[in-house]
N, CA, C and O of each residue as an XYZ file, in Angstrom:
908
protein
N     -38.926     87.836      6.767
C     -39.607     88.931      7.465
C     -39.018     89.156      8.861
O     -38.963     90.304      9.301
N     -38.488     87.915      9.716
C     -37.522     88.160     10.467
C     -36.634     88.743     10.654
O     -36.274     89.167     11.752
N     -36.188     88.862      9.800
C     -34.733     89.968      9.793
C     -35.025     91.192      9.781
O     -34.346     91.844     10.574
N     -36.187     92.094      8.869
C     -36.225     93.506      8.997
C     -37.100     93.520     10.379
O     -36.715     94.246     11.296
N     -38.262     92.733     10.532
C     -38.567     93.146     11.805
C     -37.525     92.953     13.525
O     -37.936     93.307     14.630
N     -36.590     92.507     13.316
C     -35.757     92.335     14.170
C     -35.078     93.998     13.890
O     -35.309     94.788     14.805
N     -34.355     94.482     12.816
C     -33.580     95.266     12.897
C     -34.749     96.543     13.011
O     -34.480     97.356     13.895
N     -35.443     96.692     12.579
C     -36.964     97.493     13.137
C     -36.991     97.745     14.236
O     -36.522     98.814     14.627
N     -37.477     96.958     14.982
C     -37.592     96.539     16.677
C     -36.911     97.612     17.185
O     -37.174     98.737     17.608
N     -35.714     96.741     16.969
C     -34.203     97.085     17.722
C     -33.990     98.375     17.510
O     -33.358     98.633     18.535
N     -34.074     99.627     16.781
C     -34.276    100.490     16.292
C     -34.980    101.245     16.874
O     -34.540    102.147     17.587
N     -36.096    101.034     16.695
C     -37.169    101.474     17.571
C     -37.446    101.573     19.256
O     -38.009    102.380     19.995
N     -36.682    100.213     19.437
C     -36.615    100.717     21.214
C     -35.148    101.491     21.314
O     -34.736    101.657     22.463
N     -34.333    101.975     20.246
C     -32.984    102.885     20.594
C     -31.823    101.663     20.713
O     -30.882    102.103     21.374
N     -31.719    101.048     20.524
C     -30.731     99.743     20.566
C     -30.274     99.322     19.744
O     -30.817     98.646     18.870
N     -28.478     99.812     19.883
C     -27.239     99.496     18.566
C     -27.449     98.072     18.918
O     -28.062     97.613     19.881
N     -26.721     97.351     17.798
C     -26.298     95.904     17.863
C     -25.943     95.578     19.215
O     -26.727     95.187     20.079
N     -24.673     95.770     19.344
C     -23.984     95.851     20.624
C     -25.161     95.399     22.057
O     -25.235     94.299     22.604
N     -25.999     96.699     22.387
C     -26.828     96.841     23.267
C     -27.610     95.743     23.653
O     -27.740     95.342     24.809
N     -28.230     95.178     22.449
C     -29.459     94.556     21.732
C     -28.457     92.747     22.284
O     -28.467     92.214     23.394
N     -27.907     92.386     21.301
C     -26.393     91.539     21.737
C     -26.327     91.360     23.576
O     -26.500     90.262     24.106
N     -26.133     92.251     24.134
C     -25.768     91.820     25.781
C     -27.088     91.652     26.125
O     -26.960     90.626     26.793
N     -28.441     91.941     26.168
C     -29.284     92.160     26.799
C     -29.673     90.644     26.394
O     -30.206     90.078     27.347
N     -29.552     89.807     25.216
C     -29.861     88.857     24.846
C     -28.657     87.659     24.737
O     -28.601     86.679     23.995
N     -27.796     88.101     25.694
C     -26.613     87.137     25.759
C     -25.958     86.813     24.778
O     -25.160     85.925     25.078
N     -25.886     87.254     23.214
C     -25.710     86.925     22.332
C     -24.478     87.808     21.571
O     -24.636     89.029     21.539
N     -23.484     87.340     21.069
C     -22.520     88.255     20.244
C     -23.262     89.317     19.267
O     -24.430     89.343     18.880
N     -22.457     89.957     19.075
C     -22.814     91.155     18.084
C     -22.855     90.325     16.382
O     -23.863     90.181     15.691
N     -21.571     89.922     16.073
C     -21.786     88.952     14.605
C     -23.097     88.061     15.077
O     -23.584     87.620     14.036
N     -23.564     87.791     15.761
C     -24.699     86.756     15.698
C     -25.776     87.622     15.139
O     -26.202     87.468     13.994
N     -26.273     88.667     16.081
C     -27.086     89.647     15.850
C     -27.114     90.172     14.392
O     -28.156     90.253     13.741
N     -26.012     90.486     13.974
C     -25.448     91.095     12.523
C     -26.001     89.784     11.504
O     -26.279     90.171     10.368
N     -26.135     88.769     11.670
C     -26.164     87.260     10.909
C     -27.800     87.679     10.617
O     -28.454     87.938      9.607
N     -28.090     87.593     12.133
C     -29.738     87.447     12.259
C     -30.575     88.648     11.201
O     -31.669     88.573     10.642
N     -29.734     89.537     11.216
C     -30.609     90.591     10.646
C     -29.986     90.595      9.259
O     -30.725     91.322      8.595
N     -29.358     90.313      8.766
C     -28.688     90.032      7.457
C     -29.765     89.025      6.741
O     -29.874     89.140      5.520
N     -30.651     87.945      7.482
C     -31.174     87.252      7.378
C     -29.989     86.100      6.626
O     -30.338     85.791      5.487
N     -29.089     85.649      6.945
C     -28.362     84.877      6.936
C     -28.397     83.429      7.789
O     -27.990     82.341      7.381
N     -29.113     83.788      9.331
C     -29.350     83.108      9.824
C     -30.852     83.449     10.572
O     -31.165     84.625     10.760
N     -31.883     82.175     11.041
C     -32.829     82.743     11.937
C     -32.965     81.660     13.624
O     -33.051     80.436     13.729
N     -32.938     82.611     14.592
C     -32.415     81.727     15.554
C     -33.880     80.511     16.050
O     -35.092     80.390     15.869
N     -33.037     80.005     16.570
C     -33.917     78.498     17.274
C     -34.945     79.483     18.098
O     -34.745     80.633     18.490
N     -36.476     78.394     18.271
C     -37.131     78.963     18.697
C     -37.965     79.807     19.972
O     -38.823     80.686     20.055
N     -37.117     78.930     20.922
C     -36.673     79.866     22.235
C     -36.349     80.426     22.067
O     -37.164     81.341     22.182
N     -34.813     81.039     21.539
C     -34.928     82.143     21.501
C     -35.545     83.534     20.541
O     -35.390     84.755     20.552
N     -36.203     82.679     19.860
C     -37.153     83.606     18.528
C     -38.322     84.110     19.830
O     -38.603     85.295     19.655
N     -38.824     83.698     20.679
C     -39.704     83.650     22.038
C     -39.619     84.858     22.841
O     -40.494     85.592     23.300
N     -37.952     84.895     22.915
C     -37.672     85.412     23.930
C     -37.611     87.136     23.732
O     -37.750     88.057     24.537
N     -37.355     87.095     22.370
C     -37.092     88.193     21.601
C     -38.608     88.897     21.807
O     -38.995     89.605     22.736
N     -39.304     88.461     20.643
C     -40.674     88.483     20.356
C     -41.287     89.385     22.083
O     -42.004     90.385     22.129
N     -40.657     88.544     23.399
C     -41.551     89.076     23.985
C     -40.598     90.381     24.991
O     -41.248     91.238     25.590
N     -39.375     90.374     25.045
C     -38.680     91.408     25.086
C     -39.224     93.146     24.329
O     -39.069     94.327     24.643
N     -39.957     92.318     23.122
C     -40.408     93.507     21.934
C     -41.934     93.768     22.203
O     -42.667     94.546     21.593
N     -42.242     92.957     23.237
C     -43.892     92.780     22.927
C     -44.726     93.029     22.169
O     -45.636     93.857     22.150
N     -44.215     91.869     21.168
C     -44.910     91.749     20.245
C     -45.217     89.884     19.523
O     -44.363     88.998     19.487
N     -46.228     89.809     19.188
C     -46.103     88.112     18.884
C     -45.361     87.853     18.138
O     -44.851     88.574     17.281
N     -45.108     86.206     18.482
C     -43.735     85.466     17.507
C     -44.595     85.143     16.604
O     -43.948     84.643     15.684
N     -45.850     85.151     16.316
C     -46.227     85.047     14.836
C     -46.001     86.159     13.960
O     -45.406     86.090     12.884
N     -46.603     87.395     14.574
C     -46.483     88.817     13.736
C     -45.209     88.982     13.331
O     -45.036     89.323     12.161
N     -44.024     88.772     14.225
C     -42.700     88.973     13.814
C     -42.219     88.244     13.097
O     -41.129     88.548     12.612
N     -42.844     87.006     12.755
C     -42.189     85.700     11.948
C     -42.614     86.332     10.673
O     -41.792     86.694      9.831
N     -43.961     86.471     10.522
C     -45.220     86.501      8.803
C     -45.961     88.109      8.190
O     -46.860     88.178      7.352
N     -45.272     89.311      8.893
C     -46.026     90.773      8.838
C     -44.697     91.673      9.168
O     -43.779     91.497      9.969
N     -44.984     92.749      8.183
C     -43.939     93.610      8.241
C     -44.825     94.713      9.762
O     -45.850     95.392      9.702
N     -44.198     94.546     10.551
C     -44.472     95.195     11.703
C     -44.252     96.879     11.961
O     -44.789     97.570     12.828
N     -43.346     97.263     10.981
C     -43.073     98.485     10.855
C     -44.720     99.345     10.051
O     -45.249    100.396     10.415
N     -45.074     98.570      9.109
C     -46.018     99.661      8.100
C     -47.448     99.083      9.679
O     -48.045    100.138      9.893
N     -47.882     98.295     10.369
C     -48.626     98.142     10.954
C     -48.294     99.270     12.602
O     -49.063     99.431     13.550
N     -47.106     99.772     12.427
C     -46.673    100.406     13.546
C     -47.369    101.675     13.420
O     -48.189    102.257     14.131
N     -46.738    101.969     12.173
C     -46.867    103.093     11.634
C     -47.890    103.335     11.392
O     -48.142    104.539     11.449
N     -49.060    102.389     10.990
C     -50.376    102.540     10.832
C     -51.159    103.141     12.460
O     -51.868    104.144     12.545
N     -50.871    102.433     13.342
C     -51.226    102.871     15.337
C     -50.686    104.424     14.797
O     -51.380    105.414     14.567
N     -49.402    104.287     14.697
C     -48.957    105.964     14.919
C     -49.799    107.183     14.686
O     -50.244    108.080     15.401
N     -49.859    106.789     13.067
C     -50.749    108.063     12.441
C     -52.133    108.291     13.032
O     -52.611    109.417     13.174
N     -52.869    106.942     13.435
C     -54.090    106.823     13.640
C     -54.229    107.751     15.538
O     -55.242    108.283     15.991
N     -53.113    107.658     16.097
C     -53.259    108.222     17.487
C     -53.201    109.591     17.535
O     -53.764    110.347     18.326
N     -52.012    110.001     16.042
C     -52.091    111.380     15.999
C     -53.245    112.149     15.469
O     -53.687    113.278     15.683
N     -53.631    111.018     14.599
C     -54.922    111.953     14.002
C     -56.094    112.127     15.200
O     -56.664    113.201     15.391
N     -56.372    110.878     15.996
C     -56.882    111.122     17.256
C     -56.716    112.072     18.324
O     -57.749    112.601     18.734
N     -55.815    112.337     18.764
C     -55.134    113.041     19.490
C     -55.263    114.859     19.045
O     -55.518    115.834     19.752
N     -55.027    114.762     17.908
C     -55.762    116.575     17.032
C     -56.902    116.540     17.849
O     -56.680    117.220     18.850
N     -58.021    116.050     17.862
C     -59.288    116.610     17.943
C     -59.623    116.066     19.487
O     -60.795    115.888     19.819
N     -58.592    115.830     20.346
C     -58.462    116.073     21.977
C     -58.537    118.084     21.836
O     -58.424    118.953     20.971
N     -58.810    117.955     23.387
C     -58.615    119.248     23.902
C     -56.897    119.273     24.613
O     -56.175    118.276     24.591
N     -56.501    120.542     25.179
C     -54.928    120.355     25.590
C     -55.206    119.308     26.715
O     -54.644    118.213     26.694
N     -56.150    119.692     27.773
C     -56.124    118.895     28.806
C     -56.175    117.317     28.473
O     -55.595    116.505     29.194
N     -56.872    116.960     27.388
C     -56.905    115.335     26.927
C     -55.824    114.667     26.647
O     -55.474    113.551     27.031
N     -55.043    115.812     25.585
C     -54.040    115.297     25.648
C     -53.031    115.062     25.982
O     -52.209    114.220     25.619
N     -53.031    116.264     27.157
C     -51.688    115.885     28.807
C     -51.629    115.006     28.596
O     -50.633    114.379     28.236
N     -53.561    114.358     28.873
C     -53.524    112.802     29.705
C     -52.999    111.572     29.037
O     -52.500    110.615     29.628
N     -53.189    111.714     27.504
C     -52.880    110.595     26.712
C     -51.234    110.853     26.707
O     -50.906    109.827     26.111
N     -50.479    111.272     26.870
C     -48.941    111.757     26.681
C     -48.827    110.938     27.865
O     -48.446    109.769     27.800
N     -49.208    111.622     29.157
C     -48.762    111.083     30.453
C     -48.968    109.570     30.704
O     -48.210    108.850     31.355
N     -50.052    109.219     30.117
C     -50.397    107.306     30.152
C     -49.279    106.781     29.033
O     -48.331    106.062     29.349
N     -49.549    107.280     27.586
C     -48.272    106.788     26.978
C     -46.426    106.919     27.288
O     -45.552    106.229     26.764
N     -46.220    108.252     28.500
C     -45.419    108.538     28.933
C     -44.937    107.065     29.881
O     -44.150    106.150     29.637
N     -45.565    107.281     30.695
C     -45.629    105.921     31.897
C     -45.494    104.690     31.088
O     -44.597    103.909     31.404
N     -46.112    104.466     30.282
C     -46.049    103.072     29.712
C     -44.721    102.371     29.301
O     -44.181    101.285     29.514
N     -44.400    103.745     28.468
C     -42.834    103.572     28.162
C     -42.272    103.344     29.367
O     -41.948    102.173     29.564
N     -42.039    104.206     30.326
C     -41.096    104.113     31.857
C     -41.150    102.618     31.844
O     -40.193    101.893     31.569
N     -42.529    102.164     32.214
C     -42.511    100.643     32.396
C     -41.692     99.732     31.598
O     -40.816     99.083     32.170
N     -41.926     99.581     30.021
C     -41.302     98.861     29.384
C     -40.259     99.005     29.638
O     -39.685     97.940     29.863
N     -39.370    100.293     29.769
C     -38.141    100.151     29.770
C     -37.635     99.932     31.273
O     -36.458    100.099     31.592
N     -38.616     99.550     32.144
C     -38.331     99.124     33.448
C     -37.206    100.352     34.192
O     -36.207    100.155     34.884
N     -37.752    101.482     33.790
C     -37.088    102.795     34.481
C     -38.023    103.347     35.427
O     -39.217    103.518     35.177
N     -37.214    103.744     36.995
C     -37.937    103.898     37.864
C     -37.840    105.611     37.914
O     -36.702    106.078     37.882
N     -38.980    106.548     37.991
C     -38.969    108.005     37.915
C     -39.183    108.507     39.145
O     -40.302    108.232     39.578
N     -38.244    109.389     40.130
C     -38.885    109.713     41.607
C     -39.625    111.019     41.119
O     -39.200    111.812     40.279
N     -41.115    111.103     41.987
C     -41.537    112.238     41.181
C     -41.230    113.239     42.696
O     -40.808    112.979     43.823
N     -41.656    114.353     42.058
C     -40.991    115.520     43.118
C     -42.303    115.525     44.132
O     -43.487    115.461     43.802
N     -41.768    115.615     45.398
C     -42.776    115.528     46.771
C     -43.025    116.813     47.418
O     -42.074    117.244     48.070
N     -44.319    117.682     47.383
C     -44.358    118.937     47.528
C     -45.716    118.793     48.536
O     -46.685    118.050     48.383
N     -45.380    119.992     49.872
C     -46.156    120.302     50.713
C     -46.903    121.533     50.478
O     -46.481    122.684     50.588
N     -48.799    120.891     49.930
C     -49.358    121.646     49.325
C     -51.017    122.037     50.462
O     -51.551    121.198     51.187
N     -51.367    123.120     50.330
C     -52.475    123.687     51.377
C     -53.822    122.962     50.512
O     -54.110    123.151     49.330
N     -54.492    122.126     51.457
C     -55.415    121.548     50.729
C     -56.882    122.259     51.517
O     -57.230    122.257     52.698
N     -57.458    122.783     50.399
C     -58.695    123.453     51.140
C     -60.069    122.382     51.782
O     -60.927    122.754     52.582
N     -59.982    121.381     51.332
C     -60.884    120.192     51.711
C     -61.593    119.455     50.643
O     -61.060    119.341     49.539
N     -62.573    119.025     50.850
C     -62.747    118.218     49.826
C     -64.199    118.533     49.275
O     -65.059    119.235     49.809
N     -64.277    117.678     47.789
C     -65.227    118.126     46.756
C     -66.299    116.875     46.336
O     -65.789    115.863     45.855
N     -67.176    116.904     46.439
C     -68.006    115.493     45.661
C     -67.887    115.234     44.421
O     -68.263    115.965     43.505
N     -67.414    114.294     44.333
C     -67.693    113.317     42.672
C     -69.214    113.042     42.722
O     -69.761    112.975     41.621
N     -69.914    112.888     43.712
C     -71.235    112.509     43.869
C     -72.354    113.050     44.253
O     -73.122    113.683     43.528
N     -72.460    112.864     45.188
C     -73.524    114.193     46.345
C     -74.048    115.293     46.792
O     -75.191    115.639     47.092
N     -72.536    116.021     46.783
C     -72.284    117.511     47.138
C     -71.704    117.112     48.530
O     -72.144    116.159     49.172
N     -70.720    117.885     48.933
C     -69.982    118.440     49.755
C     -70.370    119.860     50.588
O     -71.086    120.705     50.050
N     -69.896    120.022     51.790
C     -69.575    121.279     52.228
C     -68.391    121.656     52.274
O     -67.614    120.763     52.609
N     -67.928    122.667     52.060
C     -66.370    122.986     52.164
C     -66.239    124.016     53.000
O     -67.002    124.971     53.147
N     -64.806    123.677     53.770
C     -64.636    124.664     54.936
C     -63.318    125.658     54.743
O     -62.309    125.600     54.041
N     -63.791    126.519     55.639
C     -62.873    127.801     55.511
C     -61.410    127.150     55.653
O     -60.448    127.476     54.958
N     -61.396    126.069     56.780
C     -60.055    126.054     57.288
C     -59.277    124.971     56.139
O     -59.818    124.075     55.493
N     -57.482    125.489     56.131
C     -57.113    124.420     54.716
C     -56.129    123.514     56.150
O     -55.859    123.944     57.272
N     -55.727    121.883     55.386
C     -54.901    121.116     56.134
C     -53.631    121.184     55.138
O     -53.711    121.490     53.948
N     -52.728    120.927     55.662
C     -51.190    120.911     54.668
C     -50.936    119.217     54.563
O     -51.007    118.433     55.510
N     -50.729    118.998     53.626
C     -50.356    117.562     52.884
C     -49.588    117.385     52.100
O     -49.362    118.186     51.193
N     -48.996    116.286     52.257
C     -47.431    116.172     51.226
C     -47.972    115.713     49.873
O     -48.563    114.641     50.006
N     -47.970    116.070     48.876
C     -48.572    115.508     47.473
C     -47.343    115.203     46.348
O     -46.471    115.943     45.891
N     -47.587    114.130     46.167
C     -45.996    113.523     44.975
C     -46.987    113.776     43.243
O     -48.001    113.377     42.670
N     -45.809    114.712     43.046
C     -46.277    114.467     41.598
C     -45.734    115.771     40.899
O     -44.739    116.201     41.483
N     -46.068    116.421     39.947
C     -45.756    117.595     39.883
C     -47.135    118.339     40.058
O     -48.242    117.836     39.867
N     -46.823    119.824     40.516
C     -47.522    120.958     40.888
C     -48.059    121.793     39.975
O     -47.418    122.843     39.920
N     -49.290    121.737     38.984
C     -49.078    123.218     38.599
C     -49.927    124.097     38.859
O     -50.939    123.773     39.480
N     -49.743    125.297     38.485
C     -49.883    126.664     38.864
C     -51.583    126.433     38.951
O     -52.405    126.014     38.136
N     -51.704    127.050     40.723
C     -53.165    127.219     41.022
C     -53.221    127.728     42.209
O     -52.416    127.905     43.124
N     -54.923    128.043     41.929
C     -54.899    128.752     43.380
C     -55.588    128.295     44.742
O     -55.647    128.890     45.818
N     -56.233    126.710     44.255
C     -56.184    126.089     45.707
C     -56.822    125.117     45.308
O     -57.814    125.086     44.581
N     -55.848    123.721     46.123
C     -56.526    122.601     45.951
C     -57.389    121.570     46.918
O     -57.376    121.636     48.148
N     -58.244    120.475     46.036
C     -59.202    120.105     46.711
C     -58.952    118.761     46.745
O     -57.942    118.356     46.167
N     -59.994    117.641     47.560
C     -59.611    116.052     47.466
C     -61.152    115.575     47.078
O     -62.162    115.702     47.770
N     -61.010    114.931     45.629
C     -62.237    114.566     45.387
C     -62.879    113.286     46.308
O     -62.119    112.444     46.785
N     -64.194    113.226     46.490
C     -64.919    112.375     47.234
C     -65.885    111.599     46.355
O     -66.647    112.281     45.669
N     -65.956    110.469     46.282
C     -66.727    110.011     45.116
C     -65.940    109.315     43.957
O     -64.758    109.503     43.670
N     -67.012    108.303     43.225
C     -66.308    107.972     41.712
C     -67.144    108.683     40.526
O     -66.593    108.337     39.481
N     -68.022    109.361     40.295
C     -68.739    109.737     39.576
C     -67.742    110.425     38.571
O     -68.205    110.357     37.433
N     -66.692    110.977     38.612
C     -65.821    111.583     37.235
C     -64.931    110.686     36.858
O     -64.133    110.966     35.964
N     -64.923    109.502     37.457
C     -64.011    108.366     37.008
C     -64.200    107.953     35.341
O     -65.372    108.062     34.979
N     -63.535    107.637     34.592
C     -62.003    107.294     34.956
C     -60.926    108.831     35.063
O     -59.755    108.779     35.442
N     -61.643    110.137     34.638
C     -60.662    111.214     35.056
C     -60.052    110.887     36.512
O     -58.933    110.489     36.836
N     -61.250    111.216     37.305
C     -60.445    112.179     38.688
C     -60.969    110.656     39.983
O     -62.125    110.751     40.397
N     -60.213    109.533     40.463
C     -60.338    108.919     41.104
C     -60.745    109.309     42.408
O     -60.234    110.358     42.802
N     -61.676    108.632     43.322
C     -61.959    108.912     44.897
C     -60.521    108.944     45.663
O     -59.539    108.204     45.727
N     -60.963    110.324     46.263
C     -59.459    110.717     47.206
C     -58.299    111.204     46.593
O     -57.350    111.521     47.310
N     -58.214    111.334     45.130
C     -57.486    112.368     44.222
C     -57.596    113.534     44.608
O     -58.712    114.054     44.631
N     -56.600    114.144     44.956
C     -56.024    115.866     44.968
C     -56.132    116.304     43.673
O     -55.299    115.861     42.882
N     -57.179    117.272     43.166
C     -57.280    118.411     42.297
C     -56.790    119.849     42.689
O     -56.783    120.364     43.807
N     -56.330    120.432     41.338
C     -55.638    121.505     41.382
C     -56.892    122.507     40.502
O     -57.405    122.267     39.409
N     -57.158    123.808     41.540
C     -58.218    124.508     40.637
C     -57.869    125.823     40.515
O     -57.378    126.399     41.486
N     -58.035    126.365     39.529
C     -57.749    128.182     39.238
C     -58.898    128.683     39.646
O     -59.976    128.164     39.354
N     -58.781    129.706     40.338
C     -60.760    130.444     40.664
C     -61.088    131.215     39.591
O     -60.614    132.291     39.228
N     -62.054    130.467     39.070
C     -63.051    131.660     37.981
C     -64.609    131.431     38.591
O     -65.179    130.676     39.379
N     -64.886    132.429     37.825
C     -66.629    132.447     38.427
C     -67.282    132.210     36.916
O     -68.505    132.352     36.903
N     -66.580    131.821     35.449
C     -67.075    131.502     34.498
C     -66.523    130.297     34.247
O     -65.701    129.888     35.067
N     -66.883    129.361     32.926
C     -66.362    128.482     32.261
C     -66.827    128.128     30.984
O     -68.045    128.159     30.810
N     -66.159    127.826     30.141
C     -66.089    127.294     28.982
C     -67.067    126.026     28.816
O     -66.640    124.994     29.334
N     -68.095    125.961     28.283
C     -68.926    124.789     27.556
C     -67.572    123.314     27.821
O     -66.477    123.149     27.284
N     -68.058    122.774     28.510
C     -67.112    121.312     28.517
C     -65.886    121.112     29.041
O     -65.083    120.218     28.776
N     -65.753    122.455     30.186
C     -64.585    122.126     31.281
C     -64.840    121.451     32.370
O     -65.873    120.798     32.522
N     -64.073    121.533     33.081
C     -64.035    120.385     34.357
C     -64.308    121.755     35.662
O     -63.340    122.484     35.880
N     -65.065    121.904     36.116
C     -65.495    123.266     37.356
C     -65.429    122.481     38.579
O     -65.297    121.288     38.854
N     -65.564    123.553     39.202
C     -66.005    123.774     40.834
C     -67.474    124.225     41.341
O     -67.548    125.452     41.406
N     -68.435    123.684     41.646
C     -69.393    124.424     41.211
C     -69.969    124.611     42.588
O     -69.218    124.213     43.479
N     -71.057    125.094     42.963
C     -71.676    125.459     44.116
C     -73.210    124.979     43.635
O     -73.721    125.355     42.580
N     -73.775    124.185     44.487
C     -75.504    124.280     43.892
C     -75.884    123.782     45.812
O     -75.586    122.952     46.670
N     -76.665    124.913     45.589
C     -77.933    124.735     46.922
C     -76.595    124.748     48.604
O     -76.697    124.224     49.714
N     -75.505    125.603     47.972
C     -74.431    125.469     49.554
C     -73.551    123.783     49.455
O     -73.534    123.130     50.499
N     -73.161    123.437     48.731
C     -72.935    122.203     48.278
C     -71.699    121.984     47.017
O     -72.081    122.066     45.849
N     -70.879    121.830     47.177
C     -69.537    121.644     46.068
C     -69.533    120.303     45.444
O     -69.614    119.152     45.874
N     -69.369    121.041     43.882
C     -68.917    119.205     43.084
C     -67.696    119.987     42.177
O     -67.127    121.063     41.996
N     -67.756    118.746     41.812
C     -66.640    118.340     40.437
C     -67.267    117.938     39.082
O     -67.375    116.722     38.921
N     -67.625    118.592     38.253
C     -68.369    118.094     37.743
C     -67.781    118.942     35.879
O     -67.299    120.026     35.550
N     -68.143    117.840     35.242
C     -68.432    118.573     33.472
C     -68.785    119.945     33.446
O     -69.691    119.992     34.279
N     -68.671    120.778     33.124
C     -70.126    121.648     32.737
C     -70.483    121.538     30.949
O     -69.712    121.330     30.012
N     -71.646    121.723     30.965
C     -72.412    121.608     29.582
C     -73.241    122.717     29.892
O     -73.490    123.180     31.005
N     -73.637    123.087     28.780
C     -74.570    124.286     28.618
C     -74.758    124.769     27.356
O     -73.882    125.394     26.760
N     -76.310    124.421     26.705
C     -76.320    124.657     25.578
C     -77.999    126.054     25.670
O     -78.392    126.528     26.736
N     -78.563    126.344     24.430
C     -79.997    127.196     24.812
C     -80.764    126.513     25.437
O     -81.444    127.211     26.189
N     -81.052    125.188     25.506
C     -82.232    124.496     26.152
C     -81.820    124.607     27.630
O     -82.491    125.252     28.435
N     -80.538    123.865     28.001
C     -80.355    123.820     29.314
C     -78.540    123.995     30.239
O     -77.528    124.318     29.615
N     -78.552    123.745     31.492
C     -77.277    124.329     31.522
C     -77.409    122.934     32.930
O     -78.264    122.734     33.792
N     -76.123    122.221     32.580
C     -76.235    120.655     33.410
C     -74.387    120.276     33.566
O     -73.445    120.218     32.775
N     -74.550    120.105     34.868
C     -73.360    119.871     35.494
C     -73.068    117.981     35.475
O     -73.812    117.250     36.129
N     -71.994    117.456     34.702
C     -71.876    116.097     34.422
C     -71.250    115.067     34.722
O     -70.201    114.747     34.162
N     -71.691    114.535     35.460
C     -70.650    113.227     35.964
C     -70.296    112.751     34.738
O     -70.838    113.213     33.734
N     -69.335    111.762     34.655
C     -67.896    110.853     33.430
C     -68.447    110.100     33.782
O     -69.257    109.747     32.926
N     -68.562    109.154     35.296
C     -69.624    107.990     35.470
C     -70.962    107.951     35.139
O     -71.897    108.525     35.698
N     -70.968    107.043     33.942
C     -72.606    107.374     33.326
C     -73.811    106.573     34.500
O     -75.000    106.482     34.194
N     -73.341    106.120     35.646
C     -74.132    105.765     36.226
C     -75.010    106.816     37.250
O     -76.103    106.690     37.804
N     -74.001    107.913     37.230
C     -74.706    109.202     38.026
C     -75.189    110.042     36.849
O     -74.404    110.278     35.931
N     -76.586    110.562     36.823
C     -77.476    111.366     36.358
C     -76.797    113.075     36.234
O     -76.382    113.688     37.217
N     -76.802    113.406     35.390
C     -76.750    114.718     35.265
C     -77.757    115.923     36.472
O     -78.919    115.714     36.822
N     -76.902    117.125     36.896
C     -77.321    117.602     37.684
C     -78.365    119.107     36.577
O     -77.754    119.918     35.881
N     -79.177    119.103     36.648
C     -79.808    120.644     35.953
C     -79.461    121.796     37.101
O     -79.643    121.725     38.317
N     -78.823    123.028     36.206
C     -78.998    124.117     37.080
C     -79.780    125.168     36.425
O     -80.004    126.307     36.834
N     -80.098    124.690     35.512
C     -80.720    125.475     34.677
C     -81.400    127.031     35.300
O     -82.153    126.625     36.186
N     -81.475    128.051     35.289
C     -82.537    128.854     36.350
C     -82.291    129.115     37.341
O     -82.896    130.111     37.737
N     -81.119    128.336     38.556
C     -80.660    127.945     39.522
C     -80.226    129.082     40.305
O     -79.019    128.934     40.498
N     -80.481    129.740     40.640
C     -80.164    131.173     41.539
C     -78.880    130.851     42.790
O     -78.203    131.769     43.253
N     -78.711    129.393     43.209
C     -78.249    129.077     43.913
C     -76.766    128.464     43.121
O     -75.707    128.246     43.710
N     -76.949    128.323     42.079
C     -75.317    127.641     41.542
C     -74.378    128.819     41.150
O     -74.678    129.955     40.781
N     -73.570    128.434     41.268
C     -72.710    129.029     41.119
C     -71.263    128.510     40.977
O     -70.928    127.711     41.852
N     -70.129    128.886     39.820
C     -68.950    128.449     39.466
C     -67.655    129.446     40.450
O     -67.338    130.632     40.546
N     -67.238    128.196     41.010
C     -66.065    128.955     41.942
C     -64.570    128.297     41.724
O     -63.714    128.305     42.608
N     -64.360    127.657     40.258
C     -62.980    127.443     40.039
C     -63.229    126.520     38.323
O     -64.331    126.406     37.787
N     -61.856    125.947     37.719
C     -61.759    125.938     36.665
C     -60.564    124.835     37.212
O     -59.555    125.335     37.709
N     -60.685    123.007     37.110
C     -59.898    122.476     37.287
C     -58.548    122.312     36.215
O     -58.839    122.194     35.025
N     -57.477    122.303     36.491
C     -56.243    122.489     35.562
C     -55.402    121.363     35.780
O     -54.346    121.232     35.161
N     -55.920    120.308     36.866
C     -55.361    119.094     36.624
C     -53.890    119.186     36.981
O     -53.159    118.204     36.848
């Protein structure tokens, strides 16, 4: 089982013999042996491999690792369908990064001086002011029409305390977007939900209570976060 999951692996992270061979100090006929299953190496270096691949030296010794790969695969895609687009930026961009890491590749992201209108509650409510400050923000930019700095953990794990959000201005939203909202002179960040019974603005931290605006003469939607 060693041998196909070795030439698997190797495969899978993009790595000819050759490649696979220098990175592991080892000749190319050795490599060629190993996966021939002709030979299986001593167990340091069966170790070293295993964790190069991160994956256990048991699984790689006793389990075809490919049909269990493949099993994660399908199961993320089928997951991943019944995300919204914005969900699944996020799952791309975490699985994006992850890779960077493994492959110990460093990415400079682009550094852009962006007009920040002030900031928004994850929690409380906010006031927000006319005047904007300019701030250097690393990352990429997209298209909006003015951004804010959340205050609070209440949308965590989305939108962290002191995160720069990017918002489009609408004065509507969609059942289960991420808004800008206004209640009582006061700005959040919040879910929106809204069904016939009621219409409730939602913290991600289940430790903060849902806000009712139900009736609310005073709320009001003044953007549409786009992340």
């Amino acid at each position: 089982m060693f041998s196909t999951n070795l030439k698997y692996l190797r495969k899978l992270h993009g790595l000819d013999q050759q490649s696979f061979a220098k990175k592991i100090n080892r000749s190319v006929s050795t490599v060629s042996e190993w996966e021939s299953g002709k030979y299986t190496p001593k167990a340091g270096i069966l170790a070293d491999i295993a964790n190069m691949f991160n994956v256990k030296l048991d699984d790689m010794m006793s389990k075809d690792l490919s049909i269990i790969k493949e099993d994660i695969f399908d199961n993320t895609i089928s997951v991943m369908k019944l995300l919204n687009p914005d969900r699944q930026q996020n799952v791309y961009n975490y699985a994006d990064n992850q890779l960077r890491e493994q492959n110990n590749t460093i990415v400079r992201m682009p550094r852009t001086q962006i007009k920040l209108l002030g900031a928004v509650s994850a929690g409380t409510g906010e006031e927000l002011q006319d005047d904007t400050t300019e701030v250097d923000y690393t990352g990429t930019v997209p298209e909006y029409d003015y951004a804010l700095q959340v205050n609070g953990d209440s949308m965590e794990p989305l939108f962290a305390d002191q995160q720069i959000i990017f918002v489009k201005y609408s004065e509507e939203a969609f059942n289960g977007q991420i808004v800008i909202a206004y209640v009582d002179g006061k700005a959040y960040v919040k879910k929106y939900h809204c069904n016939e019974a009621k219409c409730e603005l939602v913290s991600l931290n289940s430790k903060y209570d849902p806000i009712d605006v139900s009736g609310n003469e005073n709320f009001k939607i003044k953007g549409v976060v786009v992340l």
